[in-house]
DRENMI-275742 format. One line per 10 residues: number of its first residue (from 1); their letters; for each residue x, y, z of C-alpha. Coordinates in Angstrom, 2 decimals. Example, Ala and Ser with C-alpha at 12.3 -4.5 7.8 and 13.67 -1.06 7.14 Angstrom:
<atoms>
1) as) 12.30,-4.50,7.80  13.67,-1.06,7.14
</atoms>
This chain:
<atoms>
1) xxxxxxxxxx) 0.00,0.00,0.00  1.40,3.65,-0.77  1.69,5.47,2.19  1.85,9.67,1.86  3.96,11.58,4.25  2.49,14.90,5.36  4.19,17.49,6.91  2.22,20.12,8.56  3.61,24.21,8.61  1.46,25.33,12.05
11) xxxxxxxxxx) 0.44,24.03,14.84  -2.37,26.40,16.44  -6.22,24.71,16.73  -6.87,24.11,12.89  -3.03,22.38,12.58  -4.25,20.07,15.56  -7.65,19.69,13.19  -5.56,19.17,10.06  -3.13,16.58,12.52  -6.40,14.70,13.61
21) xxxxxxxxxx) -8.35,14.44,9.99  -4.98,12.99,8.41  -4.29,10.28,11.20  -7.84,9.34,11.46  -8.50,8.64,7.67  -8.43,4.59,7.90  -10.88,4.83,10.74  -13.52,6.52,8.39  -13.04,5.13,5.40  -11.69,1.61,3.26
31) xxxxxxxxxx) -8.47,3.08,1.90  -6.33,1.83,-0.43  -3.61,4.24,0.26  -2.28,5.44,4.01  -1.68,8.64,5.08  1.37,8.85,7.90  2.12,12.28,10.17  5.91,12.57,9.08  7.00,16.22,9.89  5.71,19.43,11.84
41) xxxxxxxxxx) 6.85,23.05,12.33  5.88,25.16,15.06  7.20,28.69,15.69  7.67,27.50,19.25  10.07,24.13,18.70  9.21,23.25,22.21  5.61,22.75,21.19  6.27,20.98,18.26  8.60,18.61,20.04  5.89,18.02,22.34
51) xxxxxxxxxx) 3.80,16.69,19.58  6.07,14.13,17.97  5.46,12.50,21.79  1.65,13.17,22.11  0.47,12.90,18.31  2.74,10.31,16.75  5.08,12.91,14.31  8.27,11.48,13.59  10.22,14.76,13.47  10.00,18.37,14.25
61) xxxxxxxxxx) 11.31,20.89,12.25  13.00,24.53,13.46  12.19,26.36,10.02  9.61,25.64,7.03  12.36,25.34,5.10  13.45,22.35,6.68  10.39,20.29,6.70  9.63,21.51,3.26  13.13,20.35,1.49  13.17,17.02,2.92
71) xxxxxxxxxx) 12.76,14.51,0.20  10.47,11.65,2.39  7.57,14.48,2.61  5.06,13.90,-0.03  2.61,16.75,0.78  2.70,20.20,2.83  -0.20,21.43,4.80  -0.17,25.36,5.35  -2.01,26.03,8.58  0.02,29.71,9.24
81) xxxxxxxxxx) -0.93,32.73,9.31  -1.96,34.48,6.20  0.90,36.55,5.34  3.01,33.35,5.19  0.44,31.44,2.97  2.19,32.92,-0.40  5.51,32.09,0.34  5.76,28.43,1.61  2.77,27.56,-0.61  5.00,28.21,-3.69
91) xxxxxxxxxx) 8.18,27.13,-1.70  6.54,23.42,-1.55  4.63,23.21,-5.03  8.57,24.04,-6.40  9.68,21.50,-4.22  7.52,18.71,-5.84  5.25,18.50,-3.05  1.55,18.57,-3.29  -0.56,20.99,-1.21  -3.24,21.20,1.54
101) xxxxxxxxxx) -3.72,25.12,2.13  -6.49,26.75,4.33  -8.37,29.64,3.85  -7.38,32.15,2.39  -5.49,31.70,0.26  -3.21,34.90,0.57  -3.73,38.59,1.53  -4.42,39.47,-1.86  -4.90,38.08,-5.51  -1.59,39.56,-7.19
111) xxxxxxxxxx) -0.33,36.83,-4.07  -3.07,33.79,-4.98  -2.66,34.13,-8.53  1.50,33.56,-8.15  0.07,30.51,-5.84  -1.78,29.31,-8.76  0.94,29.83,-11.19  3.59,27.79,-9.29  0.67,24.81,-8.93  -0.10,25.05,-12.29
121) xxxxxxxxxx) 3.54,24.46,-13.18  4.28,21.73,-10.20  1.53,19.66,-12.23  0.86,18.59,-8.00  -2.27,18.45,-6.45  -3.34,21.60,-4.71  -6.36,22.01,-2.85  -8.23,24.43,-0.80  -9.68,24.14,2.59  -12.75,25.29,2.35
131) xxxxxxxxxx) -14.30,22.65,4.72  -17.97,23.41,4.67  -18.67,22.04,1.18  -17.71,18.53,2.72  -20.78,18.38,5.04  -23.08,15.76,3.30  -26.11,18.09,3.70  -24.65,20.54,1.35  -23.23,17.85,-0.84  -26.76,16.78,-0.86
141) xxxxxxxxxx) -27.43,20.88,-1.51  -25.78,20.80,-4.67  -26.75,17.58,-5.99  -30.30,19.74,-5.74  -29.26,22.52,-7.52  -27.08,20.95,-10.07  -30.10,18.81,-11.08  -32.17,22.15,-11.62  -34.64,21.54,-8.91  -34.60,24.89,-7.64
151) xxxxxxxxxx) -34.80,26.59,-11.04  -33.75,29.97,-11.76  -32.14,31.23,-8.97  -33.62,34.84,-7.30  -32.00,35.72,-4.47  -30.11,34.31,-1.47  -28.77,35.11,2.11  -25.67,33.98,3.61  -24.81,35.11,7.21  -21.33,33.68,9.19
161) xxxxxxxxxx) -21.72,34.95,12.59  -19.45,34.51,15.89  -19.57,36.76,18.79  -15.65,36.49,19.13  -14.81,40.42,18.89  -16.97,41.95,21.27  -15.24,42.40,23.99  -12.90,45.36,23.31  -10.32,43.78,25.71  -9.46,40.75,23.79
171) xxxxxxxxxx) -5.75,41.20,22.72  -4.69,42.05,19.47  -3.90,39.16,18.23  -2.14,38.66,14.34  -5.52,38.30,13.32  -6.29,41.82,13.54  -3.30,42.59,11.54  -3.18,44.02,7.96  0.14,43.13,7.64  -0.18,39.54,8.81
181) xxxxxxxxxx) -3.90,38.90,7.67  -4.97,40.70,5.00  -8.48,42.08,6.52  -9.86,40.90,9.81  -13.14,38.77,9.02  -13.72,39.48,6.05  -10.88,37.46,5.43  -10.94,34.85,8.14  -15.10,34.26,7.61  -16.10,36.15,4.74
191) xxxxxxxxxx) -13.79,33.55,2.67  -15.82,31.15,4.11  -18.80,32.22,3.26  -18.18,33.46,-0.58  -16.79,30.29,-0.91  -19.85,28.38,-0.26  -22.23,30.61,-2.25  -19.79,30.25,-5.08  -19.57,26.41,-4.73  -24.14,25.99,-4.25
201) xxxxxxxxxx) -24.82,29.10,-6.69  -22.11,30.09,-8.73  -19.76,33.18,-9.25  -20.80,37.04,-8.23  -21.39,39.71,-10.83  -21.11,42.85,-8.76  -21.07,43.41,-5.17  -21.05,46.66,-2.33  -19.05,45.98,0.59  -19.22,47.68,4.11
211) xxxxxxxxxx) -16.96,46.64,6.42  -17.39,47.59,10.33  -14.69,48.01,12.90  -15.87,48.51,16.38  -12.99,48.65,18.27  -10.53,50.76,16.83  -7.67,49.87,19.35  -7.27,47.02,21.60  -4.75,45.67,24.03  -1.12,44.35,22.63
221) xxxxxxxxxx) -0.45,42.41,25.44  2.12,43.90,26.30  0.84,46.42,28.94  -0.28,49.09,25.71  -2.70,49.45,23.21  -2.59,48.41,19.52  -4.36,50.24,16.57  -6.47,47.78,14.54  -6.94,48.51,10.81  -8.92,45.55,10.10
231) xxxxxxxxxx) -12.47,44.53,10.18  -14.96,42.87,12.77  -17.31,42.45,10.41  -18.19,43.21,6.84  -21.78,43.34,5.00  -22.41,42.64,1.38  -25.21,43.55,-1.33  -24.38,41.64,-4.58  -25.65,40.21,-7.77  -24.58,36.70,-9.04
241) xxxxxxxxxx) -23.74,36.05,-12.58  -26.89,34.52,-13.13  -29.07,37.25,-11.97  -29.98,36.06,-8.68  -29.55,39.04,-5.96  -28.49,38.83,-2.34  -26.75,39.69,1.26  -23.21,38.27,2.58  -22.80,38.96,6.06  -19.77,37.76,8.20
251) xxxxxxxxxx) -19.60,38.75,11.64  -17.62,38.43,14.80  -19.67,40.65,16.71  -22.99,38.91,16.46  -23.32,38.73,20.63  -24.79,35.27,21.62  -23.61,33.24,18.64  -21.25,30.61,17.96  -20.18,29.12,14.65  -23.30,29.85,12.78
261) xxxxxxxxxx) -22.95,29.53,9.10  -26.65,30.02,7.38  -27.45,30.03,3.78  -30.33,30.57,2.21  -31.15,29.93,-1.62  -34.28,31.50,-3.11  -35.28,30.09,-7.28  -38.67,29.75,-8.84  -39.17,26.16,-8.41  -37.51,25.66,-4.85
271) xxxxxxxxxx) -35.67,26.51,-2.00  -33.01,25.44,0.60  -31.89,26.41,3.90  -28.20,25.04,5.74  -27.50,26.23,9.27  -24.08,24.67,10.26  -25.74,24.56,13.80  -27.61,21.94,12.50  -25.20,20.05,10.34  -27.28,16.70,9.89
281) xxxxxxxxxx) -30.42,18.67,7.98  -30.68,19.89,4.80  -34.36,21.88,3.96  -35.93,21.60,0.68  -38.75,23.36,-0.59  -40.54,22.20,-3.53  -42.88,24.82,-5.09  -44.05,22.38,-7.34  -45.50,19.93,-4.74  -49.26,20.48,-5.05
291) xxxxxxxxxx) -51.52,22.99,-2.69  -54.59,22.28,-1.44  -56.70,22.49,1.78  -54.79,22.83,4.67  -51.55,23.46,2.43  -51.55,20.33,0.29  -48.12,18.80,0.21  -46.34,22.34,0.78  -43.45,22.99,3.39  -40.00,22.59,3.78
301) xxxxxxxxxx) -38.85,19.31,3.81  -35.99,18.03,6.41  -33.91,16.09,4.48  -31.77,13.64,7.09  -28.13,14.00,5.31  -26.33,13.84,8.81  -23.39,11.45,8.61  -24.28,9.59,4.96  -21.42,10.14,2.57  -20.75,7.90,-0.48
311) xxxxxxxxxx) -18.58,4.98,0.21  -15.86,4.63,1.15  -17.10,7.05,3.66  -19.43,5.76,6.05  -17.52,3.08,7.56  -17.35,4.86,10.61  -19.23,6.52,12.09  -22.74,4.93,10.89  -24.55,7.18,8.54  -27.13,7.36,10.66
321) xxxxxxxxxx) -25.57,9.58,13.49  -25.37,13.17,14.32  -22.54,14.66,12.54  -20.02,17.37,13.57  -17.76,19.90,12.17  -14.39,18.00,12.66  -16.13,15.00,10.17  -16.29,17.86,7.34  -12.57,18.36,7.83  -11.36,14.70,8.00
331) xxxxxxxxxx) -13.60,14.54,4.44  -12.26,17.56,3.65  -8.45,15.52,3.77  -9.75,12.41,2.37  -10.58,13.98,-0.75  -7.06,15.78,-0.78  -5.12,12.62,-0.40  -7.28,10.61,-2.55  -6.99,13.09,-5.50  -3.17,12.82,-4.83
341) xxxxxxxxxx) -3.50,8.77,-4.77  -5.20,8.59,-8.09  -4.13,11.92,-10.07  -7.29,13.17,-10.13  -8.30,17.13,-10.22  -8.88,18.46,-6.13  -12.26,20.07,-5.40  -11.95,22.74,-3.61  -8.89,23.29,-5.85  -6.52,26.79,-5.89
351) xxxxxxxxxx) -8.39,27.89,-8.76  -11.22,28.09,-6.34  -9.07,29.46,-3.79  -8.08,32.41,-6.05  -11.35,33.28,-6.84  -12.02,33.65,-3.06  -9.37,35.81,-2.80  -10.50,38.01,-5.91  -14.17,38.66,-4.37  -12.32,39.61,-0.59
361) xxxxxxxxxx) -10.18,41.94,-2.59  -12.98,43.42,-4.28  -15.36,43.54,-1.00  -12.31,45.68,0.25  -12.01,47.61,-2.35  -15.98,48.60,-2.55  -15.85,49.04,1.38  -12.66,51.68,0.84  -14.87,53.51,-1.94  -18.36,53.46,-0.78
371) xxxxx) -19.12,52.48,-4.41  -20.24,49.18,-5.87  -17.54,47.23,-7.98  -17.86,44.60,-11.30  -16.35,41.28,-10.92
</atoms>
């Protein structure tokens, strides 16, 4: 059996995530490949020694560089900050390996389309992490739309709330950075949440961006106070390519919230409603069922997606079972490693990723101008 070595650039909570998907592939699935932790970096060694003992890595490595240029790693997952995404993405796609990036892709799209040109080049497989596509209710989502059930599409709402950034005394961390981020959530949710509308209803025409920042300085944590220049949250109005109109809204100051992700599709012949909050359910509306006293056989529809992917997912877990947002990740690195195993073309692939990075750019742009920008 081929066995891929993965080495890991980042070790905050989504490199643990992106550690536990990868070692606990052959407990979800029947592979016919395996998938081994070989290397991870840390910026503090110490903690990345610590996980060769508690997570089964073979080595730590004191510099990118080093984990990268080693000639047993087969693939590189980025899990940095954003500023760094650009230049060990291309570092490792010249080095042969294949990639595993998260969102987003870079702080800008000069930056993601030199990511695209190196993987285009490296003929390796490169794929985004845009996670929430791999839940199997909005698998099941766009099996729906792609077979035309909802029709011609009218409008939509997507809303990514988390109540993270209200309290003005949370430290500045690199996040709220333009140097080291980008933007604040536009990038870091708003990526998220373009990326699904993209991947259920297609590309965006024209958009208008606001982008709020309610607490224009916070603590450094070192006994001061740190400007931030980035957002808490941004709003969008914009119009799809195929005519459908609509509201992006990603938020970290939506007080009471969690991890909500909520989208909303609107057509002439149906509708369908996702609330990561409740992964397992996928609602359908059929506006062709018939009326009739009472309401006939109108309503949404609950369609129970939870845990049912298509084989060889579904070993474990059974299908049947609540599922959570670590499963969309592990799915999210099976389909990596299997498009790497058979040569096939990743989905979520940089392409996508660039893309992303064109509409944040553009929702920046609009906020800076007050005006409303063309795709």
């Amino acid at each position: 059996m081929k066995v891929y070595r993965l080495g890991i650039l980042g070790l905050g909570m989504i490199g643990r995530v992106h550690a536990y998907a990868a070692s606990s592939l052959p407990f979800y699935y029947d592979l016919s490949f395996g998938v081994r932790l070989a290397g991870i970096y840390n910026r503090t060694y110490e903690k990345a020694q610590k996980a060769v003992e508690a997570m089964g890595f073979e080595f730590a490595a004191r510099t990118p560089e080093e984990l990268i240029e080693r000639d047993d790693i087969d693939a590189i997952s980025i899990c940095l900050p954003n500023h760094q995404h650009e230049k060990y993405a291309v570092m490792a796609l010249e080095a042969g390996k294949h990639l595993y990036c998260e969102k987003p892709l870079a702080t800008s799209y000069e930056a993601a389309l030199r990511i695209q040109e190196a993987a285009d080049k490296s003929g390796k497989v490169a794929q985004m992490v845009f996670n929430n596509r791999h839940f199997p209710a909005v698998m099941r989502a766009k099996q729906l739309v792609d077979e035309g059930r909802l029709g011609r599409l009218l409008s939509f709402q997507v809303v990514y709330n988390h109540a993270s950034n209200i309290d003005p005394k949370k430290t500045a961390t690199w996040r709220f950075s333009r140097e080291y981020s980008g933007t604040g959530t536009l990038a870091d949710m708003g990526s998220h949440a373009v990326a699904l509308l993209y991947f259920l209803a297609g590309p965006i025409e024209r958009l208008n961006a606001t982008l709020q920042t309610a607490f224009p300085q916070r603590p450094d944590g070192k006994g001061g106070m740190a400007d931030v220049r980035v957002d808490d949250a941004v709003y969008m109005l914009a119009q799809l390519k195929n005519g459908a109109v609509g509201t992006i809204v990603a938020s970290k100051l939506a007080t009471g919230t969690n991890d909500e992700l909520d989208i909303r599709l609107y057509g002439e012949k149906g509708a369908l409603r996702f609330n990561a909050d409740y992964p397992g359910i996928l609602e359908f509306y059929d506006n062709t069922d018939p009326d009739g006293p009472y309401g006939g056989s109108k309503g949404f529809k609950a369609i129970e997606s939870v845990q049912r992917y298509e084989r060889p997912g579904g070993v474990m877990p059974a299908p049947k079972l609540a599922i959570g947002w670590l499963r969309a990740h592990v799915h999210s690195m099976y389909t990596f490693f299997n498009c790497v195993h058979t040569g096939t073309a990743p989905s979520p692939s940089i392409a996508d990723g660039v893309y992303n990075q064109y509409v944040l750019d553009m929702a920046a742009k609009s906020a800076e101008t007050g005006a409303w920008v063309t795709l």
